[in-house]
C-alpha positions as CSV (number, residue, x, y, z in Angstrom):
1,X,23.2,60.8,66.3
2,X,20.1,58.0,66.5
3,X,21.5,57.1,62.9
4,X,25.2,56.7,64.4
5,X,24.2,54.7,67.2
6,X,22.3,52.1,65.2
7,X,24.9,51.9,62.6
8,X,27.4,51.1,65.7
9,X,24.8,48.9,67.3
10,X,24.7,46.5,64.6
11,X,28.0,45.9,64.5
12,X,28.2,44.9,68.4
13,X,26.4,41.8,67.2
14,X,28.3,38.7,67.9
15,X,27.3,37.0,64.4
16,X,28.9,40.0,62.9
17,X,31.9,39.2,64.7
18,X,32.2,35.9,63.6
19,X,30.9,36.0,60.2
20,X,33.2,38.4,59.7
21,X,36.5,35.9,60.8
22,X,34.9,33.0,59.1
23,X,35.1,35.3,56.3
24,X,38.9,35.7,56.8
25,X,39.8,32.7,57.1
26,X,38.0,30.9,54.3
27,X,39.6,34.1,52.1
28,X,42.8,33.5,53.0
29,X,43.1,29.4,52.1
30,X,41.8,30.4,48.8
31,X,44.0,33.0,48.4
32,X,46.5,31.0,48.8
33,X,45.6,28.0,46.9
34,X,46.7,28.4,43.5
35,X,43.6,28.3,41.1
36,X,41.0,29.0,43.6
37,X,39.7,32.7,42.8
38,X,38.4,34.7,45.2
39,X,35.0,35.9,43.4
40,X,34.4,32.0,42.9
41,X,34.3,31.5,47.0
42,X,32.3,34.7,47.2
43,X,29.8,34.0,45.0
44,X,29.7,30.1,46.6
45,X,29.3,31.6,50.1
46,X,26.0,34.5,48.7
47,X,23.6,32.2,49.3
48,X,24.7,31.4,52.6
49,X,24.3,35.5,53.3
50,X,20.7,35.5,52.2
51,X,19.6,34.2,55.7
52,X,21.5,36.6,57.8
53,X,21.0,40.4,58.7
54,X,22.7,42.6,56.1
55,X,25.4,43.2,58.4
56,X,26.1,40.1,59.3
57,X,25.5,38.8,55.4
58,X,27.9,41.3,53.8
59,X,30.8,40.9,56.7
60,X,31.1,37.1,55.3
61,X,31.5,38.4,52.1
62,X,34.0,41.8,52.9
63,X,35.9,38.9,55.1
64,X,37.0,36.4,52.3
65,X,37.2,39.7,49.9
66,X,40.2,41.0,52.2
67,X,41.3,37.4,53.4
68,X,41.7,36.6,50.0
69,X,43.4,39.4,48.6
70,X,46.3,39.3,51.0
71,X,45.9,35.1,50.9
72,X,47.6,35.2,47.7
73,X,50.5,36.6,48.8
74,X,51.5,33.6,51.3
75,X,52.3,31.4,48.8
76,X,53.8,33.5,46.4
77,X,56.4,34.2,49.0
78,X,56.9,30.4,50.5
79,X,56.6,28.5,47.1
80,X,57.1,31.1,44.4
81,X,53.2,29.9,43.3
82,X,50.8,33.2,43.2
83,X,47.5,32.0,44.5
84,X,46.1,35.6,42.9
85,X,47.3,37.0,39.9
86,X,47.7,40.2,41.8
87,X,50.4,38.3,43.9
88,X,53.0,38.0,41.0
89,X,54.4,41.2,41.9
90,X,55.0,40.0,45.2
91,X,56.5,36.7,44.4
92,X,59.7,38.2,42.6
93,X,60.8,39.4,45.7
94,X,59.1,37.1,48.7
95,X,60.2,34.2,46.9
96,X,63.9,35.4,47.0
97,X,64.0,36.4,50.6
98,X,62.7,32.9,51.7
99,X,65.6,31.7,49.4
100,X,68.0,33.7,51.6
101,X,66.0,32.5,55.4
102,X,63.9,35.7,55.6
103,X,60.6,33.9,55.1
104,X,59.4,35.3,58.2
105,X,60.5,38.9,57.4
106,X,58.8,38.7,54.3
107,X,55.5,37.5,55.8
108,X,55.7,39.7,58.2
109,X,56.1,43.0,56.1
110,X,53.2,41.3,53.6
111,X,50.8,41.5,56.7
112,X,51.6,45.0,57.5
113,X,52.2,46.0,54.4
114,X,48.6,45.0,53.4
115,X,46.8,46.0,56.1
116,X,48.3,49.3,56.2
117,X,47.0,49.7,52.3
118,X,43.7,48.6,53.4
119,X,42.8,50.6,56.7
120,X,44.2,54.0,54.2
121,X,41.8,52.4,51.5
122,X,38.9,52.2,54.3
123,X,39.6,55.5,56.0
124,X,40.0,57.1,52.4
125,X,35.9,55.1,51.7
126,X,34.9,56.8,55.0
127,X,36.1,60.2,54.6
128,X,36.2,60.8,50.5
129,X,33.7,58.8,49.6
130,X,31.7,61.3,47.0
131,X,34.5,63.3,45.9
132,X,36.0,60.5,44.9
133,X,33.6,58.9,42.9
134,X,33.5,62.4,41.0
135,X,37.0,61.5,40.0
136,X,36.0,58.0,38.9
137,X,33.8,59.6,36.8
138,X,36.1,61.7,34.3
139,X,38.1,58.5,33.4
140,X,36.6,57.6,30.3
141,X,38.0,55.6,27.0
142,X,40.7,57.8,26.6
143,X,42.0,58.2,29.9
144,X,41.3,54.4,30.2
145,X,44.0,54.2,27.5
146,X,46.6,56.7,28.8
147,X,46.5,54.9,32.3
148,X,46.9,51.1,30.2
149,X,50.1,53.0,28.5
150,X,51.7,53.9,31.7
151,X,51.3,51.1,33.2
152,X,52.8,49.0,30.0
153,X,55.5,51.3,30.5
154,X,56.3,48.9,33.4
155,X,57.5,46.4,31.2
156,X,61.0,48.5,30.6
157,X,60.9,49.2,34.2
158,X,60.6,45.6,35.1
159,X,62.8,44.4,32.6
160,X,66.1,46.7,33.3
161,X,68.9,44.7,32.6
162,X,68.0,42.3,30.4
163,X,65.8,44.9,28.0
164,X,65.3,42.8,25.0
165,X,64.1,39.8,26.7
166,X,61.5,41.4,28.7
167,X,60.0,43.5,25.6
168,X,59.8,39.9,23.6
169,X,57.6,38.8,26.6
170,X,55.4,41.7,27.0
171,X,54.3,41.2,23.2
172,X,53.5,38.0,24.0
173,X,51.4,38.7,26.6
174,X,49.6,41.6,24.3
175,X,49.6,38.8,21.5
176,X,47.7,36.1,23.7
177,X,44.8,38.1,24.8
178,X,44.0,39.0,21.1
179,X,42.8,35.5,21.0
180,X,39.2,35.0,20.5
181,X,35.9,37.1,20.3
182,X,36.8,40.8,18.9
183,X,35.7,43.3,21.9
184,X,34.0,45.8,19.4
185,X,32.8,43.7,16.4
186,X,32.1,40.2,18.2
187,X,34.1,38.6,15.2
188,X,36.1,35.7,16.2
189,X,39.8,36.7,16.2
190,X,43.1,34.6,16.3
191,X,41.0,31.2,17.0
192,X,41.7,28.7,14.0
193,X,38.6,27.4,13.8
194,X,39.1,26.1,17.8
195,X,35.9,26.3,19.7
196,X,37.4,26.8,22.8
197,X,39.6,29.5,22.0
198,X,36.5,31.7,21.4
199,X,36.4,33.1,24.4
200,X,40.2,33.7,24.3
201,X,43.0,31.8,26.5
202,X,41.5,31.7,30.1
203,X,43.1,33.7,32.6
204,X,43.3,31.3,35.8
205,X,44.9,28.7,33.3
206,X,47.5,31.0,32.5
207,X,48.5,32.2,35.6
208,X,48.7,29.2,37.3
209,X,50.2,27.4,33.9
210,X,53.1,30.2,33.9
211,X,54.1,30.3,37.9
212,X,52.5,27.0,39.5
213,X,53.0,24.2,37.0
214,X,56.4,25.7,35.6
215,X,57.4,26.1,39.1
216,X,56.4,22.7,40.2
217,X,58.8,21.7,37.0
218,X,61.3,23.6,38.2
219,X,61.4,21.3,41.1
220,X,61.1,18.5,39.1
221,X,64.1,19.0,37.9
222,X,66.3,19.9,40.9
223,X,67.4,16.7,43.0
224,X,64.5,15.6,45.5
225,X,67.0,14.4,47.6
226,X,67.1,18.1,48.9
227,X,64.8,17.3,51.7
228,X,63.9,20.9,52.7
229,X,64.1,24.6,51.5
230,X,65.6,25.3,54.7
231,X,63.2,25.7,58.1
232,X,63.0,29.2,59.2
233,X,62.3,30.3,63.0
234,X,59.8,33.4,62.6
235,X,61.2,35.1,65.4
236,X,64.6,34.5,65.0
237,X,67.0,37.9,64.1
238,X,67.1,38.1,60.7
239,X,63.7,38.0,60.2
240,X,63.1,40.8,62.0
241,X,61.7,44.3,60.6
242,X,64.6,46.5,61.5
243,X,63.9,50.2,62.0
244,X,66.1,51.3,59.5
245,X,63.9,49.2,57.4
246,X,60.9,50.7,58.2
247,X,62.2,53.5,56.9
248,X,62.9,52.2,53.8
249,X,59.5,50.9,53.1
250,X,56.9,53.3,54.7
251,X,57.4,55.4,51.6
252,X,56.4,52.9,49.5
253,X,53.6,51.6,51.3
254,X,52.5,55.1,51.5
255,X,52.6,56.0,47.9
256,X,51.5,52.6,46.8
257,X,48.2,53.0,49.3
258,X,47.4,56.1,47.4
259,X,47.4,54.1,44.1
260,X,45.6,51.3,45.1
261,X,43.0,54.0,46.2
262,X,43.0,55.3,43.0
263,X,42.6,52.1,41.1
264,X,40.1,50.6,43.3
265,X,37.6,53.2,42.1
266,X,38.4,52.7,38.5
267,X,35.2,50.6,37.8
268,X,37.4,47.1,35.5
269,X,40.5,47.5,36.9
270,X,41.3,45.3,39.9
271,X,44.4,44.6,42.2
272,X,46.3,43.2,39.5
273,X,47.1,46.2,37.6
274,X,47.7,48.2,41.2
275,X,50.1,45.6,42.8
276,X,52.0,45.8,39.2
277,X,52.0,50.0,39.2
278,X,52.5,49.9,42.7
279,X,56.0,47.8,42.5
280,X,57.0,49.3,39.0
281,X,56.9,53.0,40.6
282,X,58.4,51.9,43.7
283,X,61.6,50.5,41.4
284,X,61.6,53.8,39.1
285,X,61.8,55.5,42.5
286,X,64.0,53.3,44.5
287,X,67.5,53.7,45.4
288,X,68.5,50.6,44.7
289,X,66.5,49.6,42.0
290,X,68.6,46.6,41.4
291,X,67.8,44.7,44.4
292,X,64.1,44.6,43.1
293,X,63.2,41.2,42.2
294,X,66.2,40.3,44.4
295,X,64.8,40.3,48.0
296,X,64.1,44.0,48.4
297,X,61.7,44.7,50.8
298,X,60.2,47.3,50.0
299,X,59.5,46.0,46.5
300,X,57.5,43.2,48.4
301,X,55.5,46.3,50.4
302,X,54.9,48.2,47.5
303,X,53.7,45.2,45.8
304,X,51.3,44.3,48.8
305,X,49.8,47.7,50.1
306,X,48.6,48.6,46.2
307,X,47.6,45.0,46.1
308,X,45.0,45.1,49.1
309,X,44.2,49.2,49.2
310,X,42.0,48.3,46.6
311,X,39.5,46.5,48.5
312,X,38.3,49.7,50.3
313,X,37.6,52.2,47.3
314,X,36.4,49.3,45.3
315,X,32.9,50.1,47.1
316,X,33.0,53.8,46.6
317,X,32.0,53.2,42.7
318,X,29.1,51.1,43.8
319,X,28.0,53.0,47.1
320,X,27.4,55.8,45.7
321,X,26.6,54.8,42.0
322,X,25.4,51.7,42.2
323,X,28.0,50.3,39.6
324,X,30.3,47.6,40.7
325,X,34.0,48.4,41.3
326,X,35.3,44.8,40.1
327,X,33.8,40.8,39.8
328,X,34.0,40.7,43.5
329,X,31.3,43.7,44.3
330,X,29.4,42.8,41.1
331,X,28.8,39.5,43.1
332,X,28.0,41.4,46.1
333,X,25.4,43.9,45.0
334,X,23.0,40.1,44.8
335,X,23.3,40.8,48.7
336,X,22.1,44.3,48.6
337,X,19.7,43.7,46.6
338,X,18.1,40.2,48.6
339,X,18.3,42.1,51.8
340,X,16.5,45.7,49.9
341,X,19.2,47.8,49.8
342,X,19.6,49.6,46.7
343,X,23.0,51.1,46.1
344,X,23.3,54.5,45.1
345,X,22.8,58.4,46.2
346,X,19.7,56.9,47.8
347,X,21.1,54.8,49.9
348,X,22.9,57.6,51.9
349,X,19.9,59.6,52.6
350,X,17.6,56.2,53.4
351,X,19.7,53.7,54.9
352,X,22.1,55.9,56.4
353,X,22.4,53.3,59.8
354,X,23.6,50.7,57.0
355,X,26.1,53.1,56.1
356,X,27.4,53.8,58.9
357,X,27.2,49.9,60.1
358,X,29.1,49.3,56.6
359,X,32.0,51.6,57.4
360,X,32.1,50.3,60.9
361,X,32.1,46.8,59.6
362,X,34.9,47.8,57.0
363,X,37.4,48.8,60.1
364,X,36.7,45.5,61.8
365,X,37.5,43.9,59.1
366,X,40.9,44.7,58.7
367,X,41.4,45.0,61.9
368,X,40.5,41.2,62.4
369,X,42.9,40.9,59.4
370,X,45.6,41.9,61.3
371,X,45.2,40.0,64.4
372,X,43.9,36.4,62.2
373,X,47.2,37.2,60.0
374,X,49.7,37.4,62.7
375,X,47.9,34.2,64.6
376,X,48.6,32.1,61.4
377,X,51.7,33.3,60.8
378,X,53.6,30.5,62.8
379,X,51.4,27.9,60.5
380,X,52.2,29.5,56.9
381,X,56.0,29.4,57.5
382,X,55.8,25.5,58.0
383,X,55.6,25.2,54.5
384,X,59.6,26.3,54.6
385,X,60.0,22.8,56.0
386,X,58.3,20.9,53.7
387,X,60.2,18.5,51.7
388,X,60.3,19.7,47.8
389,X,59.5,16.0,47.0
390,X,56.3,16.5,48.8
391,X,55.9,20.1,47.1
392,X,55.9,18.9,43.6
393,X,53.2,16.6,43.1
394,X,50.8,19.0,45.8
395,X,51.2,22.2,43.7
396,X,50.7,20.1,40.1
397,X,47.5,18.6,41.8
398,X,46.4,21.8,43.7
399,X,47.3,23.9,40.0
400,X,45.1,21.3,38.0
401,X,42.3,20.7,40.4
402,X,42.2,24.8,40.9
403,X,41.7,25.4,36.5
404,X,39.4,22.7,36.2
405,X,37.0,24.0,39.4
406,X,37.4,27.2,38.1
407,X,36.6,26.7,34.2
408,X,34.6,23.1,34.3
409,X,36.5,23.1,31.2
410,X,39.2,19.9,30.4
411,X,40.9,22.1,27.6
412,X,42.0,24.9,30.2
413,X,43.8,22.5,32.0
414,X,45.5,21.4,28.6
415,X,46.4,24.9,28.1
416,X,47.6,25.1,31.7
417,X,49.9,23.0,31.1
418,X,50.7,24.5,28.0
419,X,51.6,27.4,29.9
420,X,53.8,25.8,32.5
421,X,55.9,24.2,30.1
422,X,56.4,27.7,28.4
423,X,57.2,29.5,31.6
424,X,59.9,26.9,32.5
425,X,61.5,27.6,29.1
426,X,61.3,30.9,29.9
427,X,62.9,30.5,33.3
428,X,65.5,28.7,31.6
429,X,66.4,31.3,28.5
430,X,66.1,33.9,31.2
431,X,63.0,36.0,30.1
432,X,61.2,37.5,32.5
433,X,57.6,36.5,33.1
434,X,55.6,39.5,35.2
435,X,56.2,41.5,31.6
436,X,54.3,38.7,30.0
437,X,51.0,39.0,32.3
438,X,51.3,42.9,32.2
439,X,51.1,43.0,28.8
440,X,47.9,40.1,28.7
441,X,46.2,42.3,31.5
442,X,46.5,45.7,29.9
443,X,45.7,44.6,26.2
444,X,42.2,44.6,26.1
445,X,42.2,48.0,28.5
446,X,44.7,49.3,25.7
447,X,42.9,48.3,22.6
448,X,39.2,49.4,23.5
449,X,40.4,52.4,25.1
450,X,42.1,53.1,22.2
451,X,39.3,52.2,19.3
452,X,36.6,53.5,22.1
453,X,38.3,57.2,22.2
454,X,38.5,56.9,18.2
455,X,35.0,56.4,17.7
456,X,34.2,59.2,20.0
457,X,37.1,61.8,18.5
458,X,36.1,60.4,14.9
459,X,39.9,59.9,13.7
460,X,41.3,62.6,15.5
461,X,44.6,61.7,17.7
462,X,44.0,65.4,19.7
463,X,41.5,63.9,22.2
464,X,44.6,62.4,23.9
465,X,46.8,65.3,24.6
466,X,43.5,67.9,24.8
467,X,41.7,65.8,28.2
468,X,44.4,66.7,31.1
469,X,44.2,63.1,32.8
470,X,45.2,61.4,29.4
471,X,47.5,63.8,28.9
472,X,49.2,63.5,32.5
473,X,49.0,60.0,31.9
474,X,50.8,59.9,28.6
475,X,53.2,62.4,29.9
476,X,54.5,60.4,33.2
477,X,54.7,57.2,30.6
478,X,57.0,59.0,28.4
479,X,59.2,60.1,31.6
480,X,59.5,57.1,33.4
481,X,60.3,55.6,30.0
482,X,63.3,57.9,29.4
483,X,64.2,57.2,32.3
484,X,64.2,53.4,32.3
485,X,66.2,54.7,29.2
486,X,69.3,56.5,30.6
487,X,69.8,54.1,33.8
488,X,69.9,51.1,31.1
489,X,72.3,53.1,28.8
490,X,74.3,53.9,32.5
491,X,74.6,50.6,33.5
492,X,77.8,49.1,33.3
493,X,78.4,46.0,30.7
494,X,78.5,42.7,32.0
495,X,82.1,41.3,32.0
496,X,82.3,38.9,29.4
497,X,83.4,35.1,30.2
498,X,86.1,33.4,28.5
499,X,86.3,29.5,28.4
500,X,90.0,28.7,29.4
């Protein structure tokens, strides 16, 4: 009980409180500033921890880790620019509700959405914490492999309707990240004798080349004399969250919760390849899976709940084993460590008031997300009013400024642009882009899971259908794939147009 109340007491502090919405805030601006990462503003703001109480130090850094997260999704849904990469899957459909005047229904279910995901992500790093890291334990190479396999998967399920396309750009995207240094070997790879391709194509640069520079081109090329996109009054009556669509989405934010759990305890995974399972379930699943990518909302709340029930479980890994979950706790174990707290089964039994003040502080957090989210709401949706003139040159400067922070490098910004320029082609020729960063992101996941599990079964292909988690994995790709399959085959052929 003495441990209980000084875990609780600590968190009454009123730094605590506000390092903990300074910590919001700052997240959410870089969130939602296209090339500005989220580990790169929590590994700016450590220092800055060093000189507070552990509390008060770490609630900074859970603060921009959460405020970040969901920051990505605001402009994904008013400009069509992911400031996360994570946030792609929410831009196919928040982009086309604020098309259609919904901007503040889509901001508003992106706040609940990922809030929700968080507090079951929390309550699930509260309550399971052990148990769960047991299961994070018993993925190894070969279930690392299995899981990258269902999630490719998602590439049919994302590209239903226009099939060929979408598989042309998901081996791109497994294509581009063979670039550079060899994972196993360390021999150079794909790089032409180019220095700066040895460590492969950079990852911010392609993002923000693909969705903020070709987006910005996009706008290039429509008249500016369109002055706006089309105010939109956050309260008026079609933006708001009907009952009936409650319905529809609580599902979905239900079952995506569950997998962000999941993946956040998956030491190298992130919210990236969560937001994209998360949304290509919720399509296999859907009703309607049509509307997806079309304004459906519950795409958008699938998308956001994996996305940001992450950040919970992401701790559970390094809690209790004292490996990092992803970049952004890797960065964050410099503050355990400054302050003497050494994470692993020891800290349970030594610091157990830390504990308890950590879970508390985890709460607060989203709490405070909620609450700082729905302040700023009535700011974000301004950008809706914002002349597209204006828009263009402030995303090409924000999307060139963001790379070069980021890398220090004047070639990633070359290749950004690289990038946009192919992404507007795409737009054009009417290939999808998500299957193109699906297939970059689960590449290297694929390939050393793959050679990892070959080493260790020395040749034999029975090590993936012999380890029940592989094999479940592998199973559930090769259903959701046959039936991607027999809705494609199903759907009716589009009416062909004659010139007259």
């Amino acid at each position: 009980m003495d441990v209980l109340l000084t875990g609780l007491a600590a968190i009454a502090d009123p730094m605590v409180l506000l390092m903990t919405v300074t910590g919001l805030v700052i997240g959410i601006v870089i969130g939602a500033i296209p090339g500005l990462n989220v580990p790169l503003a929590v590994a700016i703001a450590l220092p800055i921890t060093f000189s507070l109480t552990p509390v008060a130090g770490l609630a900074m850094l859970v603060g921009i880790y959460k405020g970040g997260t969901y920051g990505g999704s605001l402009s994904a849904i008013l400009i069509n620019v992911p400031g996360t990469p994570a946030a792609v899957a929410t831009a196919a459909d928040g982009s086309a509700l604020t098309r259609q005047g919904k901007a503040g229904k889509a901001l508003k279910m992106s706040l609940y959405a990922s809030v929700i995901g968080e507090l079951i992500s929390d309550l699930a790093l509260i309550l399971f914490c052990v148990p769960i890291a047991s299961l994070a334990l018993k993925f190894g190479p070969t279930e690392m492999f299995a899981l990258g396999i269902f999630a490719l998967t998602l590439v049919g399920v994302l590209s239903e309707g226009n099939m060929v396309k979408g598989l042309i750009a998901g081996t791109v995207g497994l294509l581009l990240a063979n670039f550079g240094v060899d994972p196993l070997s360390g021999q150079f790879r794909l790089t032409f004798g180019v220095r700066e391709l040895s460590g492969g194509w950079a990852f911010i640069a392609l993002v923000i080349g693909i969705f903020a520079v070709s987006e910005a081109l996009a706008m290039a090329q429509q008249s500016l004399t369109t002055a706006k996109w089309g105010g939109v009054s956050l309260w008026s009556r079609e933006n708001r969250i009907e009952r009936a669509e409650w319905r529809q989405c609580a599902p979905a934010i239900g079952r995506s919760s569950l997998i962000g759990v999941l993946i956040g305890t998956i030491p190298g995974l992130g919210s990236a390849v969560a937001a994209f399972l998360s949304y290509g379930l919720g399509r296999t699943l859907s009703r309607d899976p049509d509307a997806f990518g079309n304004g459906a909302l519950d795409g958008l709340a699938s998308a956001e709940s994996g996305n940001n029930a992450v950040t919970g479980t992401t701790f559970v890994p390094l809690l209790t084993l004292g490996v990092p979950g992803d970049v952004i706790t890797a960065i964050m174990l410099g503050a355990f460590m400054v302050h003497g707290l050494i994470p692993g089964p020891a800290l349970f039994q030594q610091n157990g008031d830390f504990i308890v003040a950590f879970f508390a502080l985890m709460l607060l957090a989203t709490a405070l997300h909620f609450v700082i989210g729905l302040a700023g709401m009535s700011a974000f949706i301004q950008v809706t009013r914002v002349s597209k003139g204006v828009l263009f040159p402030i995303i090409l400067l924000l999307a060139i400024t963001g790379v070069y922070v980021t890398t220090n490098n004047v070639f990633d910004v070359y290749v950004m642009l690289g990038f946009g320029v192919l992404g507007y082609f795409m737009k054009v020729f009417g290939f999808p882009i998500a299957p193109l960063l699906i297939g970059f992101i689960l590449s290297p996941l694929i390939e050393i899971g793959f050679r990892q599990a070959m080493i260790v079964s020395r040749g034999s292909y029975d090590i993936f259908f012999t380890r029940p988690i592989a094999a479940g994995f592998l199973g559930l790709a090769l259903i959701v794939s046959l039936a991607v399959a027999w809705r494609e085959w199903r759907r009716p052929a589009a009416p062909i147009e004659r010139e007259i």
